[in-house]
N, C-alpha and C positions, 0 to 999 in steps of 0.2 A: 504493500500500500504506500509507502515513501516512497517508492520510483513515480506515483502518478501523475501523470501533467494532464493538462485541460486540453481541449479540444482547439482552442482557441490559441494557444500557445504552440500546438502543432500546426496549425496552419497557416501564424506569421511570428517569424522568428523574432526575438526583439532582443536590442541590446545590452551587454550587461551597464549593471546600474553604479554609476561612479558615486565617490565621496564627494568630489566638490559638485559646484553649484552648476549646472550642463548649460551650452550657451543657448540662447531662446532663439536662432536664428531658425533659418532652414535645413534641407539637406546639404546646402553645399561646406555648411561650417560646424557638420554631427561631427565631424573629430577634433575640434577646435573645442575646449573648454574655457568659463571662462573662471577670470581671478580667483582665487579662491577668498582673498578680502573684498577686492575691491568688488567682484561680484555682487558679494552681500551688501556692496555698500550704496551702492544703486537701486537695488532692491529697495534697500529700508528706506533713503531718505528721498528719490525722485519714485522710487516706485515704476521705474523700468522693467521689465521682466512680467513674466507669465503670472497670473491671477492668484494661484496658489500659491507660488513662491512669498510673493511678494506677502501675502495675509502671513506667511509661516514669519516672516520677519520682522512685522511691523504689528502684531497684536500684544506685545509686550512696552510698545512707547504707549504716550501719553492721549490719550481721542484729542486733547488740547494741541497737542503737538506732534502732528504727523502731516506725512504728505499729503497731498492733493491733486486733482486732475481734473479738468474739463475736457469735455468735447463736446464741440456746437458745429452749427452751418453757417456759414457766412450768409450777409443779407443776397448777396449775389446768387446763393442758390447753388447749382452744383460747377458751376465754375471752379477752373482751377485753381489753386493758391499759386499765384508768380511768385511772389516773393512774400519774406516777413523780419519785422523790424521791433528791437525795443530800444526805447529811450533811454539816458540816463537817468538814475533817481533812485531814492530810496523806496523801499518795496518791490523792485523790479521794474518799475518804470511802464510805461505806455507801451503797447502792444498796436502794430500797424501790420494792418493785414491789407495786401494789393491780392484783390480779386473784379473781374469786370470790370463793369465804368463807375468805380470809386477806390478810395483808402476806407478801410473802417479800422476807428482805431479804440483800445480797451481798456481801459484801468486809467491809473496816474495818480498825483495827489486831489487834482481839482473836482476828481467824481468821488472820493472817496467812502462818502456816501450815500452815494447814488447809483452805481457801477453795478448791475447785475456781473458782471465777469470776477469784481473782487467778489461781494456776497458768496459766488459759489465756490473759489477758491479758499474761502474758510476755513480753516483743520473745524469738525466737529459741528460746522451747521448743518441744515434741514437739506439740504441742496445734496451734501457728501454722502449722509447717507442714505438716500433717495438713493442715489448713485452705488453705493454699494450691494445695495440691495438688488439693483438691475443685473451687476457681473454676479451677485450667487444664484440667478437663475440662467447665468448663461450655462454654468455647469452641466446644467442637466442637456445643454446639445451634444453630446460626446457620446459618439455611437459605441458598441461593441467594440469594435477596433480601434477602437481610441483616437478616432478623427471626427469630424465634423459631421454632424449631422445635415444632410442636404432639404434644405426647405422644399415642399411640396410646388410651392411656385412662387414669381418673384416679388411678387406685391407682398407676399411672407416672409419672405425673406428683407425686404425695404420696412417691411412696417416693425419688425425685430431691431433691426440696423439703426432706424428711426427712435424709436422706442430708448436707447441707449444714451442718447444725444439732450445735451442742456440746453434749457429753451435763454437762449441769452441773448438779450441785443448789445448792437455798437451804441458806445456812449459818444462820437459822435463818428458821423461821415464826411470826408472830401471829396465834392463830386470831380470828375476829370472833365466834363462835357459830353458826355456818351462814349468818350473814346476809353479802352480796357488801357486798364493800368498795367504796366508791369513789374514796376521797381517802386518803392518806398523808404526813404532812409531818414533819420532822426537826425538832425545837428547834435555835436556833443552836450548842449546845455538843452536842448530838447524842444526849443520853442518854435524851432522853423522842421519843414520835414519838404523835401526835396522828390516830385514824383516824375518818372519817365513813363509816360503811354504812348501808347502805339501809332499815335499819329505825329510822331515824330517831336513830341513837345515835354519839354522839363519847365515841370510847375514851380514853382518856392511858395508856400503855405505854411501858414500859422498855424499850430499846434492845436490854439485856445480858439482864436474867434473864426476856422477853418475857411481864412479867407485867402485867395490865390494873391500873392504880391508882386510875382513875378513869373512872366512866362516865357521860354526861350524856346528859339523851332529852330533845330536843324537842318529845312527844309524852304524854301522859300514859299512853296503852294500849299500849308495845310491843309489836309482833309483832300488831297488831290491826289493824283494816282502814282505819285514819285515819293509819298511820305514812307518815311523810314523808321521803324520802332524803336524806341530807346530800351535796352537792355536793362543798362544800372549802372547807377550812379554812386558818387562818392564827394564827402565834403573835407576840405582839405583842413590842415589843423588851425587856419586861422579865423573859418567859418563864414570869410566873405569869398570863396572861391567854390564853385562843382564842379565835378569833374562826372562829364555824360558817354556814353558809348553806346552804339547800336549798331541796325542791321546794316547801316550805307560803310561802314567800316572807318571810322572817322572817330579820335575820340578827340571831344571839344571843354574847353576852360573856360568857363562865365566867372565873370565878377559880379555876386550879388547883389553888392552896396552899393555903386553905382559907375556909372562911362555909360548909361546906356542910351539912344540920341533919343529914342520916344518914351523916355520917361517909365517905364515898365512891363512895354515889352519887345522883345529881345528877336534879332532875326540871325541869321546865318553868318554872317560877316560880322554881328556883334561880336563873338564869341574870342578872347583873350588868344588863345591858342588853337589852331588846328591840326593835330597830330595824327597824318597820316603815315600808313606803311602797312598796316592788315589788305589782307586780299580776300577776306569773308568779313559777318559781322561780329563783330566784338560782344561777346556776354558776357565779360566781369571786369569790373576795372575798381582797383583798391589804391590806396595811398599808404606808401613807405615810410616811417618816418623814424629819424634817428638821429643823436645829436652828434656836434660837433666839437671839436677840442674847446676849453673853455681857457685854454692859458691866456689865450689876446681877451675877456673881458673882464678879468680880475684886476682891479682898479680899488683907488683907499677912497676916492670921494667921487661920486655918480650921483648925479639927479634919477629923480622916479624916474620921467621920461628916458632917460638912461638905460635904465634898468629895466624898462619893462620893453627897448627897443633890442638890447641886445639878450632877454629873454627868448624874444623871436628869434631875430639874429641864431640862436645856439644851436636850433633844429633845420635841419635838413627834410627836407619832401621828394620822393619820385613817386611820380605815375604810371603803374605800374595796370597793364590791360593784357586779357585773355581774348583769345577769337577762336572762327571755327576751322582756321587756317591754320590751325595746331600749332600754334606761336605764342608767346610770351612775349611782349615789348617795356621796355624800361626807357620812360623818357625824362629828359630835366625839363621843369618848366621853371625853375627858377633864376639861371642864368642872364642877365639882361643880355649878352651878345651870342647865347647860343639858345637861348628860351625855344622849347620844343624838338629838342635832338633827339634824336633815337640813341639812347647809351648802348643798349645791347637785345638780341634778336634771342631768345631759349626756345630751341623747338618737343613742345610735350611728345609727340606723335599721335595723336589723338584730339578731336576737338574740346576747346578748354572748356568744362561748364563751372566752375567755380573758383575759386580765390578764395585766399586768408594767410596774411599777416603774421609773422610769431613777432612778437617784440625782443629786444632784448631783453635774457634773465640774468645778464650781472645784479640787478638788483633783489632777489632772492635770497643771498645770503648763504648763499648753501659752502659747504664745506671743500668741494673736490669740484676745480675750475674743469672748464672745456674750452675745445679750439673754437669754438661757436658763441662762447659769451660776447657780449657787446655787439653779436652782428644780429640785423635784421632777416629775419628768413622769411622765405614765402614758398606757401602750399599750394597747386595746383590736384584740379583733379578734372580729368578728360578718360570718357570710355569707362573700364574699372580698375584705372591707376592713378595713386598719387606720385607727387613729383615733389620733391624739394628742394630750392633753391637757393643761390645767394645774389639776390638781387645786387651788390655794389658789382660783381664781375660777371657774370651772369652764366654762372656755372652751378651744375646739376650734383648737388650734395646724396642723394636717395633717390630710388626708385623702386617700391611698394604697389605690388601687386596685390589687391584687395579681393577678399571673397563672395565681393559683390556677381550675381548674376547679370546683372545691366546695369546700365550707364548712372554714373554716381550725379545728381543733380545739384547737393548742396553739402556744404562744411561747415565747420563752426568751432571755435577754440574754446576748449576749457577749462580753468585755468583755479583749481578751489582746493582748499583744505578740506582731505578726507581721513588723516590717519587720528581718530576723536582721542586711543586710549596712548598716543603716542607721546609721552612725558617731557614734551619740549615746550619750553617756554616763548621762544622765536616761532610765533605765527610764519615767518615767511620760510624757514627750513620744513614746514608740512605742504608745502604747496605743489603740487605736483601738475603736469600738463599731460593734458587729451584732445584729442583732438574724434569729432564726433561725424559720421557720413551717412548721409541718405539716400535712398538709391531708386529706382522704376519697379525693381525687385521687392520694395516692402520692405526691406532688409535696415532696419538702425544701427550702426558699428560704431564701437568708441573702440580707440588705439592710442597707444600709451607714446607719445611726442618730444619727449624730454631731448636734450642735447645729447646724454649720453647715448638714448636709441639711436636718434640720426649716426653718431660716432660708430654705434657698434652696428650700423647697416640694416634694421629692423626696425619694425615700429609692433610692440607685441598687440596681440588681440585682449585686452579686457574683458569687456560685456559686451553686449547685444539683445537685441527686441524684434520681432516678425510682425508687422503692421497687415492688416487685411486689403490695403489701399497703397497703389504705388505713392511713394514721398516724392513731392517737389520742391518742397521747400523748408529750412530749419534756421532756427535762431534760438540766442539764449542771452538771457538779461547782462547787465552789465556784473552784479552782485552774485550773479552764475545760481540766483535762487530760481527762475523758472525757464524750463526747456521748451520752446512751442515747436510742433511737427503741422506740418500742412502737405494737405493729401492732394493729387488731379482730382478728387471725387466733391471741393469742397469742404473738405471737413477739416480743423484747426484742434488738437489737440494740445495743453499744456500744461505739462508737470510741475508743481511747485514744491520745490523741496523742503524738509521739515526745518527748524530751527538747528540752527549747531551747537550744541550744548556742550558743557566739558564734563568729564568723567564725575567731578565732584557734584556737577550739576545735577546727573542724570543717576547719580547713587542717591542726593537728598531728596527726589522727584518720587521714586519707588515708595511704597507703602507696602509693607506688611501683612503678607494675607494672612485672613481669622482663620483661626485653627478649625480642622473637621470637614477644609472646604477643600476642592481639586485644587486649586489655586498653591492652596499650602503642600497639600502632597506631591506637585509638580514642581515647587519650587526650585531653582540653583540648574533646571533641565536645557534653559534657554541662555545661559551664562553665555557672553560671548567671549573669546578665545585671549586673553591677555597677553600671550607674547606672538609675537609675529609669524611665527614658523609654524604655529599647531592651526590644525585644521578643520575645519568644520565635516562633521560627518553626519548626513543624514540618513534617518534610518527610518526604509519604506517599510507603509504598511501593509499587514499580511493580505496577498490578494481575497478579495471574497469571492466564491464558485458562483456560478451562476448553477440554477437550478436543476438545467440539463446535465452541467459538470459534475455535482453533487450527486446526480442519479445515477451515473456513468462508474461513477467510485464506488455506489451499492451495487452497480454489477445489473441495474434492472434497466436492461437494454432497452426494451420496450418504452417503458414511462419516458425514458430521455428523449427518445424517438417522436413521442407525441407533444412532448413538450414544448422541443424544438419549432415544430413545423407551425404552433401554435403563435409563434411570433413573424414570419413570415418573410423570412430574411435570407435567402438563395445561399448565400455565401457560407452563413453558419448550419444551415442543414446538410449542407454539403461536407464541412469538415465536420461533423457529426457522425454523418454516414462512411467518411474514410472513417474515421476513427474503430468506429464498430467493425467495418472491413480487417484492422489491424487486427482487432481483438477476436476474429474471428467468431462476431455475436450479430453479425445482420442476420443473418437467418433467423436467429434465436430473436430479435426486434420485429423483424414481419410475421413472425407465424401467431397464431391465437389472437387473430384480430376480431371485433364484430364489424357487422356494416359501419360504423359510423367511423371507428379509425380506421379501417379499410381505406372511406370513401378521402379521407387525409392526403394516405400516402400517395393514392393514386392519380390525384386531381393533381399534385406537386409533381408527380415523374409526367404527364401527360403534358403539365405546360414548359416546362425545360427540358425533355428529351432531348431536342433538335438542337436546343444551345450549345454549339462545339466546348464551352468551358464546363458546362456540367455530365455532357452525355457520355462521358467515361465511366463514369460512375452510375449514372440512371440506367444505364443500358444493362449492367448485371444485377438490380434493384429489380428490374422488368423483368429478368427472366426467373428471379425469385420468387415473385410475386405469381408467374403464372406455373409455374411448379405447385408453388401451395394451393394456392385456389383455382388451378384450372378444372380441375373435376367439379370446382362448385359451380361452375354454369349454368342458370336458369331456376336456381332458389332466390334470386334477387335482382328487381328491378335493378337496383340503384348501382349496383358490380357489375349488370351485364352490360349496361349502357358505356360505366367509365371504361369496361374492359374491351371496348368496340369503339368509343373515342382513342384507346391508344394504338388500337389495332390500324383505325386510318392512321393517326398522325406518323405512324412508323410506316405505313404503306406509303404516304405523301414522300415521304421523306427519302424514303427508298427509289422514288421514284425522279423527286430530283436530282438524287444522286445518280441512277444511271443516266439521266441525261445529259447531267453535266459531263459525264464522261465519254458520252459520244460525241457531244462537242468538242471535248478538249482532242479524240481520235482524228475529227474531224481538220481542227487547226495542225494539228502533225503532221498530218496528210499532208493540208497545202503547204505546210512549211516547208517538208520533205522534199516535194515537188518541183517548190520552185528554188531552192537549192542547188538539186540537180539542174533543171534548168539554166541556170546559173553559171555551173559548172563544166558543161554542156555546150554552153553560148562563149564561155572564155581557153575551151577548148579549139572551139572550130575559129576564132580568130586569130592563135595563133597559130594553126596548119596555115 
């Protein structure tokens, strides 16, 4: 009896089950596991990861102080999410979502309450657990096989999907003029936000009173048949400069503040710089920035003006654009006699779809320098590889083959203290960098960034999430407390991370359970691992049989047999029936049947006979069945009838098979024929 396995287990192999925490992606990254910290530490505090997991690691924090998640529809409806943007600010700042012909944007201080988006992000209001309530009835779609239960149809399956989703509006909208948006970006102080749509025009709008203050066209005929889409855009560190790129291959410099001759708004020829050399159009374009030796402005007596001229003065800017001409360009715009040069050409091999920034981490503090401190780097990602570079020479540092299935659409840095129980008083030696990817595939990757990865040639796998909805777009706060994913289907998810508390925090936080309760008896079971090196091991629970299984282990072939067929499921009757074939007990399942489980088995072989996946098996089932009961012919309507539907369906059957096969004699022939022919006709040409 301890050799027994289920039915179910003989008919789909499954993997042994690891200690650490298994990555949540797809097939293509089952052997990839992830962190075994940092795993859990996503889990607990964004809540990344699969439903269960995630409840296994967060029902021991605070209902006051735990993650959180939204997911809504934009007002646009199922439009795609192009892009998304947050502000700077405490809370995480404004949330800009470019979908259709508008911005909608979320939170901030000035809605703070009023904000349906903050409300539901609440740790512990009415909205969370509404919402939690929703994912523990998702559980029960999980077939036998441990996949997805298929909706009957699709309005079942939208009104499920639907169902899921927080009814939340924008706290305000920026209309574009009917033209779809595609880019949105926040000024660093958050008051101006900068939008590129598709008819070839970057907006400058206010934040607060969503009014357009400035409009710049690319194009001399807006709304005409030469308009050219703006991709995205970037505002450069002094806040009166954007920098645009789109589909005409052109990336152009406006001065916000003013040069511009009609007062506000802006044409083709206004524009500061025009920096050609792409031969497709441009889809990201980011700004480099990094200082300069400070020896020339150390002085004993400066005026403010002084000081806040050779502030500027200290930092350096390149403009730095991606296209689909598998290129990288680096240009100065700051040189007054060479403004707009091309410094250096990096070709990805692949069209670029996204850009990001590493800053320098000399300021970090850490202990054990690298040949990378003080420089600026920049990520590329084109197809399903990153790229990494050093923008001052324009040479390729890395090259990272990702286990995305298609084309990676967006990236994002991450840059936050995760290690809570690690006993350092220096916030900036806990800080460590990720870098996070989204893909067409569904697929969320974070991969671990640090100087030393680039150094040692890898970038390792961390964590990962499998989203039901391709990703096009991703962004995360300034404070790295919330993640927002945006789907082509419309739909804007975003994770808000718990509080960071310190260890002494989170020890005077805990309460005491009252004695005699599970609480108490479980105590010390959810400890988490205090030195770095021990590992979390989890320990599943004992499978429970299902009923047929159970019947199967008493040996009463029969009852399994009916049991089975009683839920109606092809697949499991089927490894049912091997099963008993093994045990050498079908016979002993069909025999001593009455009419009514007769009428069972027979109505199940009668309709999949013919199905080449089952009819290996139905076919010695049929000849069982007419061994036992064939003598009983004409004591019962209801047998003679089933046992004369199977006698056609095996007759039909048989019948198409000889035909096919006079056909297929048929094609041999003339193939044969003209073959010869052939051979026949290249014979007599060359006599």
């Amino acid at each position: 009896m301890s050799s027994f396995k289920s039915s179910l287990t003989l008919q789909t192999q499954k993997p042994t089950t690891k200690s650490t925490v298994q990555s949540t992606t797809s097939a293509l990254s089952t052997s990839i596991e992830s962190h075994p910290q940092l795993g859990n530490w996503y889990l607990r505090n964004y809540g990344l990861g699969p439903r269960r997991l995630v409840r296994l690691y967060t029902r021991k924090t605070s209902p006051t102080n735990r993650y959180t998640k939204v997911s809504f529809l934009t007002q646009s409806l199922k439009n795609p999410i192009a892009n998304l943007s947050f502000s700077r600010g405490s809370g995480g700042g404004s949330l800009a979502v470019a979908s259709g012909p508008r911005v909608s944007l979320y939170g901030g201080n000035r809605t703070a309450g009023t904000s349906d988006f903050l409300r539901a992000l609440k740790a512990g209001s009415a909205a969370q657990s509404r919402r939690d309530g929703f994912e523990d009835d998702d559980e029960d779609s999980v077939d036998l096989f441990g996949g997805k239960k298929k909706a009957e149809d699709d309005d079942e399956n939208n009104a499920n999907k639907s169902a899921n989703l927080d009814n939340i509006d924008s706290d305000r909208n920026i209309s574009t003029g009917g033209l779809l948006a595609e880019c949105a970006v926040h000024r660093s102080d958050g008051r101006l936000i900068a939008v590129g749509t598709e008819g070839g025009q970057v907006k400058i709008c206010d934040a607060n009173s969503r009014m357009t203050l400035r409009t710049f066209n690319s194009s001399k005929t807006v709304g005409g048949g030469d308009r050219k889409t703006i991709r995205d855009v970037a505002w450069m560190r002094d806040g009166k400069h954007v920098v645009a790129g789109g589909d005409d291959g052109v990336v152009r410099v406006w001065n916000v503040s003013g040069g511009m001759k009609d007062g506000g708004v802006g044409d083709n020829s206004g524009a500061d710089f025009h920096l050609r050399g792409h031969g497709d159009k441009v889809t990201a374009v980011k700004i480099v920035s990094f200082k300069k030796d400070d020896h020339n402005i150390k002085s004993k007596k400066r005026s403010r003006e002084a000081i806040e001229q050779d502030t500027l003065s200290s930092w350096s800017q390149l403009v730095v654009s991606g296209s689909y001409d598998h290129t990288i360009r680096v240009w100065d715009v700051e040189s007054a006699d060479q403004g707009g040069q091309c410094l250096s050409v990096m070709n990805h091999g692949d069209p670029i779809q996204a850009l990001v920034v590493l800053p320098p981490t000399a300021s970090y503090g850490r202990g054990k320098a690298s040949k990378f401190d003080n420089l600026p780097l920049l990520v590329s990602a084109g197809g399903t590889t990153l790229k990494i570079w050093n923008p001052l020479n324009g040479s390729c540092l890395l090259t990272f083959r990702t286990m995305h299935a298609k084309t990676i659409t967006s990236i994002c840095l991450l840059d936050i203290p995760y290690d809570e129980a690690e006993d350092d008083d220096n916030e900036a030696n806990r800080k460590k960098r990720h870098i996070m990817t989204a893909s067409l595939d569904g697929l969320l990757r974070i991969h671990s960034i640090s100087n030393e990865d680039i150094a040692a040639g890898s970038l390792p796998f961390l964590h990962g999430m499998q989203f039901s909805d391709p990703l096009s777009a991703l962004a995360i706060s300034q404070d790295m407390s919330r993640v927002a994913i945006g789907t082509t289907t419309g739909i804007v998810t975003v994770h808000q991370r718990r509080a960071l508390l310190s260890k002494q925090q989170e020890v005077k936080e805990r309460k005491e359970p009252r004695h005699g309760t599970y609480s108490y008896f479980m105590r010390g079971a959810h400890e988490k691992a205090h030195d770095p090196d021990d590992y979390l091991l989890l320990h599943q629970k004992k499978q429970k049989l299902s009923e047929y299984d159970s019947l199967l282990r008493k040996f009463r072939y029969g009852d399994a047999l009916d049991k089975v067929l009683q839920q109606r499921q092809p697949q499991v009757v089927i490894a049912v029936i091997e099963e008993l074939g093994k045990r050498r007990g079908l016979t002993i399942a069909l025999s001593n049947r009455d009419e009514e489980s007769l009428e069972a088995i027979l109505s199940f072989t009668i309709r999949f006979i013919d199905d080449p996946k089952y009819s290996t098996y139905l076919i010695g089932v049929a000849h069982i069945l007419c061994d036992i009961y064939g003598s009983l012919i004409g004591q019962s309507s209801v047998v003679d009838e089933l046992f004369s539907k199977l006698r056609n369906k095996v007759t039909n059957e048989c019948s198409a098979q000889r035909m096919l096969l006079r056909m297929l004699g048929q094609i041999d022939f003339c193939m044969t024929t003209a073959e010869i022919e052939s051979a026949e006709e290249k014979t007599s040409r060359s006599v």
